[in-house]
N, C-alpha and C positions, 0 to 999 in steps of 0.2 A: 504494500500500500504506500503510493507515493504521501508522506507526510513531509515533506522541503523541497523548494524549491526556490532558484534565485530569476530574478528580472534586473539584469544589470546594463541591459542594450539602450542605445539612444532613443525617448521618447517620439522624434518624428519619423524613427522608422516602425515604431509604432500605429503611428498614422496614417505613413504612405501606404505599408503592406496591409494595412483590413483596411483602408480606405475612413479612417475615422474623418469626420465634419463638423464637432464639435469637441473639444477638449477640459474636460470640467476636473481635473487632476492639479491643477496648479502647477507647482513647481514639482514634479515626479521628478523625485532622488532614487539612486542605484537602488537595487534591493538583493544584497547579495544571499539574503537568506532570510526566506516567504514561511513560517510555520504555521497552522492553524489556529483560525479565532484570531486572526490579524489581517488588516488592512493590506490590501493588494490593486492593481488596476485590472480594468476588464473591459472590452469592447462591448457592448451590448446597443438594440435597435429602439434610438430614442424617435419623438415623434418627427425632430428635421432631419431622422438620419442615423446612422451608426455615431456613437459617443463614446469616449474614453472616462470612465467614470474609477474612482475607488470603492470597495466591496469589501467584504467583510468575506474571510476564507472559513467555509463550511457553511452548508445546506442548515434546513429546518433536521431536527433528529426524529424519526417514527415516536410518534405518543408512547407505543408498546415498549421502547425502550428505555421512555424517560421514569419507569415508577420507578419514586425511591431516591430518584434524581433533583434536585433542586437547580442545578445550573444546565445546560443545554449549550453544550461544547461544537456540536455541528457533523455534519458529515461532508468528509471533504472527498470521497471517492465515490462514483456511483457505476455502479454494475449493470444494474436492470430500470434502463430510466422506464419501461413499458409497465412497470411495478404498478400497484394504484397511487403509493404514494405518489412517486415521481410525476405520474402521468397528467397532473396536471400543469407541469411547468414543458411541458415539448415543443409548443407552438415557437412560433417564429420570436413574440413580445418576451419570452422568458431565454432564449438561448445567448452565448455572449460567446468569446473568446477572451480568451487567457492565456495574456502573453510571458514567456517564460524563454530563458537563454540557458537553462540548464536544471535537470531534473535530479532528484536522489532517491535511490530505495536502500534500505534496511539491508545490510550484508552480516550473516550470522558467525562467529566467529568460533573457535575452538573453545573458550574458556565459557561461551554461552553468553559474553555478550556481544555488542551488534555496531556497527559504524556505518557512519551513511558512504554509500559509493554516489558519484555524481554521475553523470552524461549529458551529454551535448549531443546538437548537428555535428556528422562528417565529414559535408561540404563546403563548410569555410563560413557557411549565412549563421550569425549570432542567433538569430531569431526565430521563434517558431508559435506556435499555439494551441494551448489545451483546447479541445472540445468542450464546453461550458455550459452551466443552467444556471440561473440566478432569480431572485424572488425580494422581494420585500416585506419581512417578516417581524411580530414582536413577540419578546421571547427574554429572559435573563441566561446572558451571553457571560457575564462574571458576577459576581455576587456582591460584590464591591459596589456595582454599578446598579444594582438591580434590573427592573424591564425595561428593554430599550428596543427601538425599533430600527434595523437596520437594512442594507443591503446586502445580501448572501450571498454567495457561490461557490459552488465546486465542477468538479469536472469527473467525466466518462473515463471509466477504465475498461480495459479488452483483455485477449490472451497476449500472454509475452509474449517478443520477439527472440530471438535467439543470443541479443547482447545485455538483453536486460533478463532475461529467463536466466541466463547465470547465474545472475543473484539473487532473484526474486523469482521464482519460478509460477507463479498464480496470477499476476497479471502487471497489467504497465497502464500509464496512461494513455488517454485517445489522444495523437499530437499530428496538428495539421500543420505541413510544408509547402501547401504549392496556394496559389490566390486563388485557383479555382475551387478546394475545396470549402478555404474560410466563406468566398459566396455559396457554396450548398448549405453551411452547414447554419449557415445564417439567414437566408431566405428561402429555401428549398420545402417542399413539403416534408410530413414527418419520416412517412417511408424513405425518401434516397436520402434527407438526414442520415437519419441512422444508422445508412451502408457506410457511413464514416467510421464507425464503432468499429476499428477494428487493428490489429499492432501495424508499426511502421512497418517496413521489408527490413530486411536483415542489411544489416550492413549503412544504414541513412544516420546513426548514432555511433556514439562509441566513447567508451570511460573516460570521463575529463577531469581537472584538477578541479578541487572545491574553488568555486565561481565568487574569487573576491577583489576582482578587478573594479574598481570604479567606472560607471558611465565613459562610454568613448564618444 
């Protein structure tokens, strides 16, 4: 389960590459390391257009899971968005992109515990993007804070590929490379959506150092 990730690429190739029209981020600083129940940016379809907005990392959690629970942490991976819960956030108003320059999952070690491995593109492009849902929810998110009402998201997971199946063997994130997919997966009906759902090809990523370069 991807739990970190970094966004440390230039904000207007943010814009060029999903075609953002409006930018409501302010001054977006590097983000060399995105952990859940924190503040991230995301493309999503506002009403003049695709917007660069900040969100909140992790989904609303299933009721069933919260007895017992008093705070509501999120779900930041989603397997089965056709689920009921999910199924109401599919349409086009609830889908975003999530942009991301390098991903981590969990590597299990001999002594039984675990260090994140990174990955990147193998093509030299910094940039890339989760498949995404997002929602506007209220909910106590810290307890500190009590109920608040924020912007969500998380993103589609698949079967691994063969460079992330090394280490993670159960699944990877959804991550779009080409401009033709970020338009499917953001105006497209639900069905060829969803043909997105599925691992890179072998070989499009591969092991990178932990991503703590500064904005270029």
């Amino acid at each position: 389960m991807c739990n970190l990730y970094s966004m440390t690429s230039n904000p207007q190739a943010i814009r060029d590459i999903a075609k953002v029209l409006e930018d409501r981020t302010g001054n977006l600083q590097s983000l060399p390391e995105i952990y859940p129940n924190t503040m991230a940016p995301i493309v999503r379809n506002g009403e003049n257009g695709r917007e660069l907005v900040m969100a909140r990392w992790g989904m609303p959690t299933p009721p069933g899971y919260l007895k017992g629970h008093k705070v509501d942490r999120g779900v930041t991976n989603i397997r089965n968005p056709t689920s009921t819960w999910w199924k109401r956030w599919e349409g086009v108003a609830h889908r975003c992109l999530v942009p991301l320059t390098a991903f981590s999952e969990p590597e299990r070690l001999p002594d039984g515990k675990s260090r994140p491995v990174w990955f990147a593109r193998n093509d030299g492009e910094p940039l890339a993007f989760f498949a995404g849902i997002w929602c506007r929810w209220t909910s106590v998110r810290k307890l500190a804070d009590g109920e608040t009402t924020d912007d969500l998201f998380g993103f589609l997971t698949t079967e691994a590929n063969r460079e992330v199946g090394a280490i993670h063997p159960k699944a990877m994130p959804v991550i779009l490379t080409q401009p033709d997919e970020l338009d499917v997966w953001m105006d497209a009906p639900v069905a060829e959506a969803l043909r997105l759902q599925r691992p890179l090809p072998n070989g499009v990523i591969a092991r990178a150092v932990e991503p703590l370069s500064p904005l270029e």
